[in-house]
C-alpha positions in Angstrom: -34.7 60.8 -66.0 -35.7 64.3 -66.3 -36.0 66.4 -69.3 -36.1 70.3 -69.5 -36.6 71.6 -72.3 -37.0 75.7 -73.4 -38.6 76.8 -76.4 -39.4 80.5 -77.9 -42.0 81.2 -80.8 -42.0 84.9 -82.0 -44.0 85.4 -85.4 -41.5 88.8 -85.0 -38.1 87.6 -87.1 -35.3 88.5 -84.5 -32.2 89.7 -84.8 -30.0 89.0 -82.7 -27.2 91.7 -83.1 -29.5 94.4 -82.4 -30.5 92.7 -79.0 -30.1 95.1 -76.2 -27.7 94.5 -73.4 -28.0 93.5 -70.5 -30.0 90.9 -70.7 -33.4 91.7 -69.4 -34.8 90.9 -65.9 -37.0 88.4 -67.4 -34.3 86.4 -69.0 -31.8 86.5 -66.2 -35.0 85.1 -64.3 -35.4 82.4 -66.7 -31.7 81.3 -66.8 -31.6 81.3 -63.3 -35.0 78.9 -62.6 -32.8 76.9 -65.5 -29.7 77.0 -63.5 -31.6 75.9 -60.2 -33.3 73.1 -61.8 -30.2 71.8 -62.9 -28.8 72.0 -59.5 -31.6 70.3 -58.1 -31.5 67.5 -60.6 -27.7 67.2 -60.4 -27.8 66.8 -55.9 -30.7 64.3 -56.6 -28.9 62.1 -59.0 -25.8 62.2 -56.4 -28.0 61.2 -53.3 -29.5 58.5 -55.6 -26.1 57.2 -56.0 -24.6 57.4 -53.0 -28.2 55.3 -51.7 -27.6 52.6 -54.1 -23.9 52.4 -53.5 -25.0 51.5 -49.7 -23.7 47.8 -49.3 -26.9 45.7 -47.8 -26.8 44.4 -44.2 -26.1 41.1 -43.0 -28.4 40.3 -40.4 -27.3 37.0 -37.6 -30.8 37.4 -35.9 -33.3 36.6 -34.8 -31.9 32.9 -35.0 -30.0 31.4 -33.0 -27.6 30.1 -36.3 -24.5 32.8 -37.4 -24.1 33.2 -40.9 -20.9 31.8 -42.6 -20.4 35.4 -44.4 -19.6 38.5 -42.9 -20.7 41.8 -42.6 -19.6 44.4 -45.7 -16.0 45.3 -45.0 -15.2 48.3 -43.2 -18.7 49.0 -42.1 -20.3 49.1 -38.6 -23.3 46.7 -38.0 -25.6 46.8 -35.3 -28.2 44.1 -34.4 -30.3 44.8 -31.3 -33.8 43.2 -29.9 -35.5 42.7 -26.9 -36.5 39.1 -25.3 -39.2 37.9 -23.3 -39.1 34.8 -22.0 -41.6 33.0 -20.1 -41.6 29.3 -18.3 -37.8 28.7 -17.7 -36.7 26.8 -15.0 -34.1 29.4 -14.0 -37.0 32.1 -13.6 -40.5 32.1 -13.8 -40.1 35.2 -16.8 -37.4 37.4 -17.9 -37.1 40.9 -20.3 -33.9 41.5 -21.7 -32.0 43.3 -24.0 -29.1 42.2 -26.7 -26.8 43.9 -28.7 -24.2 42.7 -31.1 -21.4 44.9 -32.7 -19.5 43.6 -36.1 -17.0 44.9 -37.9 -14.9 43.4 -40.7 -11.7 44.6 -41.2 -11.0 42.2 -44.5 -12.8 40.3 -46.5 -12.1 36.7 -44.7 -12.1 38.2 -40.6 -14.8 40.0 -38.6 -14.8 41.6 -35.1 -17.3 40.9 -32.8 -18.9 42.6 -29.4 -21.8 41.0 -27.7 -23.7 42.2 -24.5 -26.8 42.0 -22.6 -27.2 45.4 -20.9 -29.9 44.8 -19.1 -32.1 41.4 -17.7 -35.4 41.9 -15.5 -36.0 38.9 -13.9 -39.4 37.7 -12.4 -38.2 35.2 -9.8 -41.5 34.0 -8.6 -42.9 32.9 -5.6 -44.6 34.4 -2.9 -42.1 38.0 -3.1 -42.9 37.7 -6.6 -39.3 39.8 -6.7 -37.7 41.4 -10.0 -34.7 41.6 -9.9 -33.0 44.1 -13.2 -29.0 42.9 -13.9 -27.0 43.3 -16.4 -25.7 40.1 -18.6 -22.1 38.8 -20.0 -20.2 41.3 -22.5 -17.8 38.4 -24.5 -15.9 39.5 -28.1 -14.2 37.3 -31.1 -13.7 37.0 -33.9 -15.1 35.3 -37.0 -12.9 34.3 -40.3 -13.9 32.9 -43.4 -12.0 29.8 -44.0 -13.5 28.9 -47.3 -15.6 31.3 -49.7 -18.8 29.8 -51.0 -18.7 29.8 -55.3 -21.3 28.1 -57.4 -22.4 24.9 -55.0 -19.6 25.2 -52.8 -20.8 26.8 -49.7 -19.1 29.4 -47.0 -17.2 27.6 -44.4 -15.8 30.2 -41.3 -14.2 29.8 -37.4 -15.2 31.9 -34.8 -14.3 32.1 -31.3 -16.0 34.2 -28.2 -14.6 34.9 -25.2 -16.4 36.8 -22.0 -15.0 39.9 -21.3 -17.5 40.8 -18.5 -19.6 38.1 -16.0 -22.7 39.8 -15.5 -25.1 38.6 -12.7 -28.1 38.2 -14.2 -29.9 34.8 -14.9 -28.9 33.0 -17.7 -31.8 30.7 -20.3 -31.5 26.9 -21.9 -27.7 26.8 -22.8 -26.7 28.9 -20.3 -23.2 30.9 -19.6 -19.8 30.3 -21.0 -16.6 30.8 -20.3 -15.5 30.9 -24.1 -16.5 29.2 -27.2 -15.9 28.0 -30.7 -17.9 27.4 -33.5 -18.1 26.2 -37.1 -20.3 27.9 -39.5 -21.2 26.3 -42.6 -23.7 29.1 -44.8 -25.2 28.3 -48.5 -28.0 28.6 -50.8 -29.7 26.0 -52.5 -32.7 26.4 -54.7 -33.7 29.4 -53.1 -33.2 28.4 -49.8 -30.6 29.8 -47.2 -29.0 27.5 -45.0 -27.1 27.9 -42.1 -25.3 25.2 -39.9 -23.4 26.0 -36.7 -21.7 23.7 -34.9 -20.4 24.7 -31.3 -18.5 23.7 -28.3 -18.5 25.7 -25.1 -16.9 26.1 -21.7 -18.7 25.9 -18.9 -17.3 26.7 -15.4 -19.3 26.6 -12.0 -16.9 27.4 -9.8 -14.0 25.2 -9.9 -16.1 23.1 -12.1 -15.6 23.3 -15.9 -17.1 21.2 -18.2 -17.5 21.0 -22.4 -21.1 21.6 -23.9 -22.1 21.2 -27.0 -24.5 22.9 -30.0 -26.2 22.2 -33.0 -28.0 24.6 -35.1 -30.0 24.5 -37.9 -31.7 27.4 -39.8 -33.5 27.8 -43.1 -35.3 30.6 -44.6 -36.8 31.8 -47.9 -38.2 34.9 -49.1 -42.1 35.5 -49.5 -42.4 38.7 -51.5 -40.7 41.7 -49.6 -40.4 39.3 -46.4 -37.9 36.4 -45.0 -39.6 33.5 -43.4 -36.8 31.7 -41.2 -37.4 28.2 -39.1 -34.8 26.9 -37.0 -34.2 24.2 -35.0 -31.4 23.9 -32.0 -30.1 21.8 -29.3 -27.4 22.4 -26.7 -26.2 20.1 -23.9 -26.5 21.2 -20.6 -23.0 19.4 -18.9 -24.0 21.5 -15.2 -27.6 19.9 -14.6 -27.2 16.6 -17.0 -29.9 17.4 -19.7 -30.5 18.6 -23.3 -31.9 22.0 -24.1 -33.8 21.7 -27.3 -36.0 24.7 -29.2 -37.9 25.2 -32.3 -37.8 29.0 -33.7 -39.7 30.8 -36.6 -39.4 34.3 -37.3 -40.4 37.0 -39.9 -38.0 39.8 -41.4 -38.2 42.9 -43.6 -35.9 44.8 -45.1 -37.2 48.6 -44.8 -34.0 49.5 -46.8 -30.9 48.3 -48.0 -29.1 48.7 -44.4 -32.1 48.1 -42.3 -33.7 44.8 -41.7 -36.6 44.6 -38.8 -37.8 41.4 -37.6 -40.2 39.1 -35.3 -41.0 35.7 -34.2 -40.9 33.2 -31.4 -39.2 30.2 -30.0 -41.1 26.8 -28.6 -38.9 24.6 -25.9 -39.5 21.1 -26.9 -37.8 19.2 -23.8 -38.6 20.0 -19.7 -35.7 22.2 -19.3 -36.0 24.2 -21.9 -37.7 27.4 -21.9 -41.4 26.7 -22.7 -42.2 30.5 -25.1 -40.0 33.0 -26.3 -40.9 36.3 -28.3 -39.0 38.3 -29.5 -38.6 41.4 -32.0 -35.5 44.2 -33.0 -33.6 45.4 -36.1 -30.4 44.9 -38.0 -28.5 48.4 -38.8 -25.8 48.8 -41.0 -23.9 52.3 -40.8 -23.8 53.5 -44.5 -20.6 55.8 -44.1 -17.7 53.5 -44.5 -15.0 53.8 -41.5 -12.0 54.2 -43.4 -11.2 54.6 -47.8 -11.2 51.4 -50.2 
């Protein structure tokens, strides 16, 4: 809070009748510095507002678990990072790029755009070829089926489809055709949980066949930062094994609508990828698309 406060001393008694008019060049001066610092004070206590009235964002990554809840309504999110992945049995390493869209249009359903732009691929061997593709582009939606209060925790649906096959080579669970999931979010003793339970389609071909997911993250803050572990599995129906990873990462909020984050993932069976790192940021727009 700012004060501003004016004060006069005159040992000369004043009268204010006989003051002469116009005001003098010094007073107009004065009550114009007045008028400006009020001005100043009044546009700073308005962008101060519309700061704190910027809903937070609600960030999915780095792990491979979905929250239950969903984004602020009527506000674009944005969550993008890059990927490096090294000792995969598709490709010796890979760099790629992901971005995911969300939009919720009520309070219980959410819109959803995924795509990898771009994958470059180290194939290995004797070439030692890269090869630079672009990934899937799928979209869904995600709705909130029961609303966490008190102990009872946030219980939502969500299905992806694949709008776009793109070419380039796909790590540990591999492409799909579509999918749905069960997300199961809550927060115990200052723990976040979230659960995901998934079931894709796989097609090769004329082959299609069923795969299924577990996931299982858990994080808690450490002063201004998130530490998140997570551990995942995912059949893999095409080859006939298990895909199974251990992640931790680190995230920090550098505002209310921006959340920047880090970490790695560890395969824990042979076809798994052996190391991933990876790093981006979680943007929420903070101009609502349309009125309340």
């Amino acid at each position: 809070m700012f004060v501003v406060s004016i004060a006069y001393t005159d040992p000369v008694n004043l009268n204010l009748a006989e003051m002469p008019l116009p005001l003098s060049k010094v007073t107009r001066s004065r009550a114009v510095c007045v008028l400006l610092c009020l001005f100043v004070l009044l546009c700073t206590g308005r962008s101060q507002t519309a700061a704190d009235s910027t809903p937070e964002a609600n960030p999915a990554r780095p792990t491979v678990s979905t929250p239950a809840t969903l984004t602020p309504v009527g506000y674009l999110q944005f969550e993008n990072g890059g990927l490096y992945a090294s000792g995969s049995p598709e490709v010796e390493g890979q760099f790629s790029v992901n971005q995911v869209t969300k939009l919720a249009v009520s309070s219980r359903l959410q819109l959803l755009l995924l795509s990898e732009p771009f994958a470059v691929s180290d194939t290995g061997g004797s070439g030692g070829t890269r090869d630079v593709q672009p990934g899937d582009v799928l979209g869904g939606v995600q709705g909130v089926v029961l609303k966490g209060a008190g102990r009872r925790p946030t219980v939502s649906l969500s299905y992806i489809g694949r709008v776009y096959s793109g070419s380039s080579p796909d790590l540990d669970i591999g492409s799909f055709q579509q999918s749905a999931a069960v997300l199961v979010s809550d927060d115990i003793r200052g723990f976040h949980f979230d659960l995901n339970g998934l079931a894709n389609e796989q097609v090769d071909g004329k082959l299609r066949r069923a795969q299924f997911g577990q996931t299982l993250s858990v994080s808690h803050p450490v002063g201004a930062f998130t530490i998140a572990g997570e551990i995942w599995h995912f059949s893999q129906p095409l080859t006939g094994g298990n895909a199974v990873g251990n992640l931790w990462a680190l995230s920090y909020p550098v505002r209310k609508n921006l959340v920047v984050d880090a970490g790695f993932n560890r395969g824990l069976t042979g076809t798994s990828t052996r190391w991933e790192g990876f790093f981006g940021f979680t943007y929420l727009l903070p101009h609502r698309l349309w009125g309340r």
